[in-house]
Every structure is written in structure tokens, then in C-alpha cells.
C-alpha positions in Angstrom: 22.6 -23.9 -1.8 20.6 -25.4 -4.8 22.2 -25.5 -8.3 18.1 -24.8 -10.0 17.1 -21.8 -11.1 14.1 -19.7 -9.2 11.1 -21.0 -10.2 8.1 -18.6 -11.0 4.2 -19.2 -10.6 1.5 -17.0 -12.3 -1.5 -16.7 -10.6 -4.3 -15.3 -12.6 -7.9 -15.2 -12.1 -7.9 -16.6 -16.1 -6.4 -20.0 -17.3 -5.9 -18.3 -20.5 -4.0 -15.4 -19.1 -2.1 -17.2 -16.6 -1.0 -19.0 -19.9 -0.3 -16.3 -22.5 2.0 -14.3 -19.7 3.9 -17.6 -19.5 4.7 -17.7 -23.1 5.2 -13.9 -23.3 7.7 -14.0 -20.2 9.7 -17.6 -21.1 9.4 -16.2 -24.6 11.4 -13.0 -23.7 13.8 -14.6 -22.0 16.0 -15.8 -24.3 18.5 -18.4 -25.6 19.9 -20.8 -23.3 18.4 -22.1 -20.1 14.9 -20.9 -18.5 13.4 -20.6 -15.6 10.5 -23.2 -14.5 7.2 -21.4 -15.3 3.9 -22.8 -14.2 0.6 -20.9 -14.8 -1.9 -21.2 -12.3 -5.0 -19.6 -13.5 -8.8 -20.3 -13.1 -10.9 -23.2 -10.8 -10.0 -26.3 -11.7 -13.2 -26.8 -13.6 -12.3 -24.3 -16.1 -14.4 -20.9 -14.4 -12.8 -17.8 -13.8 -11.2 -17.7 -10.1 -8.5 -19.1 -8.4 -7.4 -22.6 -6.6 -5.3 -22.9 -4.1 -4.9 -26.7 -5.4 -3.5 -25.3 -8.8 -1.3 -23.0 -7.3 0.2 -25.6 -4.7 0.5 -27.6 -8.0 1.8 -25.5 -9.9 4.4 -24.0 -7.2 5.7 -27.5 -6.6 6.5 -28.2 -10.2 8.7 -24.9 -10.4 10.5 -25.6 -7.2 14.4 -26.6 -8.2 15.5 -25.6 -4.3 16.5 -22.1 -5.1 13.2 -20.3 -4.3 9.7 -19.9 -5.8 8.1 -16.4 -6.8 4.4 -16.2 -7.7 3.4 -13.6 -9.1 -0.1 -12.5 -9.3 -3.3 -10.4 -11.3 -5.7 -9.2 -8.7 -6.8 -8.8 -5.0 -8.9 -12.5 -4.2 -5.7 -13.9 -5.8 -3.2 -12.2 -3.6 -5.6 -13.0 -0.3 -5.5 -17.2 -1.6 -1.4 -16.7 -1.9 -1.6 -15.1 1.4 -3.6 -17.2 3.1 -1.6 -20.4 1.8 1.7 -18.5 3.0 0.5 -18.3 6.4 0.3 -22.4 6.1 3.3 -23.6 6.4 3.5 -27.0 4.0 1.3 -25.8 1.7 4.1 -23.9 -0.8 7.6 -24.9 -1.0 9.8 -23.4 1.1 11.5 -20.1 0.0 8.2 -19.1 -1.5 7.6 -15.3 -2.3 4.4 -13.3 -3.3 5.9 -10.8 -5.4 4.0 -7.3 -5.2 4.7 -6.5 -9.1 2.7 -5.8 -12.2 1.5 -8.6 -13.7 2.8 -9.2 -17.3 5.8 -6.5 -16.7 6.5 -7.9 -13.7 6.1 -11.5 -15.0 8.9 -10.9 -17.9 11.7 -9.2 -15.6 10.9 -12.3 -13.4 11.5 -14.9 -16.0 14.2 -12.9 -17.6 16.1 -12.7 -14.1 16.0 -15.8 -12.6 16.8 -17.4 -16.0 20.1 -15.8 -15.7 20.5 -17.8 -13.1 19.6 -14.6 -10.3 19.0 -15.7 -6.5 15.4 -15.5 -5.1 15.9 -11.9 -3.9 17.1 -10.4 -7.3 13.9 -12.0 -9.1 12.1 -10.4 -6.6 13.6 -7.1 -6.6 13.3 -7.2 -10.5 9.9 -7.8 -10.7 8.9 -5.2 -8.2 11.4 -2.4 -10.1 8.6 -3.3 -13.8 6.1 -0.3 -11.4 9.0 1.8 -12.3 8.8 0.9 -16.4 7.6 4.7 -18.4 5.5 3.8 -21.4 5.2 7.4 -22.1 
């Protein structure tokens, strides 16, 4: 049993976005203590796409021993987090792709594990941002 928090990865085709959403979701979170957030966005020479190097990266500076959920934007992405799953020392272990809406999904994330919530809950609390009603 680990005394860190979960840590999250965001995986955006966009360095930029992958970025902003991290701000957004740590800066939602609140007072006190917050989860490890690492954005993961873009090729590593700055091009729209993603990297299996930055999200590796990025996954192993969230990882505290108490799981790591990546969320991500759109379908190439989810096939690279996939693909790196099936490998089994590329990610930490107790890594999770989270099937979630980006941003939404990204700020219940943050919020939850920040509260100190085990890898399932920030999982579960992501997921449950498809059921947020704008309308």
C-alpha cells in the first residue's frame, strides 16, 4: 500500500491542450495537497501528435505507488496508450486508460485522487463526467 496520491497523465494530441487541462484540473482541485499531473501532449519536436516517449515520461513522473490514470483526447492517442499497455515495462504498474471525457473527465480526476481516492474511485469518477447535463 503506497502513502502517494494517484497520479494522472493527460494525453492530448496538442502540447498546449495537454497543458491548459492540467491547470484547469489542478486548478479546481483545491486547497491542500494535489495530485501529480503531467501533460503529455504533442511529438517531441513540438507537432501535433502523440509520443509514446512523453507519455512514458510523463507517466513515470506522476507515479507515487498508488496508481496512474491517463486520460486521453482522441482515437490515435488511445491506440499509443493501448499499445504501450500491452508492453509490460513501458508504464508503471497500476496504470489505467481511463475511457472519460477529456477536460470533464480530467477535473473529476484531479479532484478525486487529490482527496487522497484509490486508483479505482479516480477511475470511476472520471468515467461518471459522460453523465455531467450542461443543459
Amino acid at each position: 500500500m503506497s502513502d502517494g496520491l494517484v497520479g494522472i497523465v493527460l494525453v492530448s494530441h496538442s502540447a498546449a491542450v495537454a497543458e491548459a487541462v492540467g491547470l484547469l484540473a489542478t486548478g479546481l482541485a483545491g486547497g491542500g495537497a494535489v495530485a501529480p499531473v503531467a501533460p503529455a501532449g504533442g511529438t517531441p519536436d513540438g507537432e501535433l501528435g502523440t509520443s509514446s516517449d512523453l507519455i512514458a515520461a510523463a507517466a513515470h513522473s506522476v507515479d507515487q505507488g498508488a496508481g496512474v490514470a491517463v486520460l486521453v483526447d482522441l482515437g490515435s492517442a488511445v491506440l499509443t496508450v493501448k499499445a504501450m499497455l500491452a508492453e509490460e515495462d513501458e508504464l508503471p504498474p497500476d496504470t489505467r486508460l481511463v475511457d472519460a471525457p477529456f477536460v470533464e473527465g480530467a477535473v473529476a480526476a484531479v479532484v478525486t485522487a487529490s482527496a487522497g481516492a484509490d486508483l479505482a474511485a479516480v477511475v470511476a469518477a472520471a468515467e461518471e463526467a459522460y453523465t455531467y447535463r450542461k443543459v
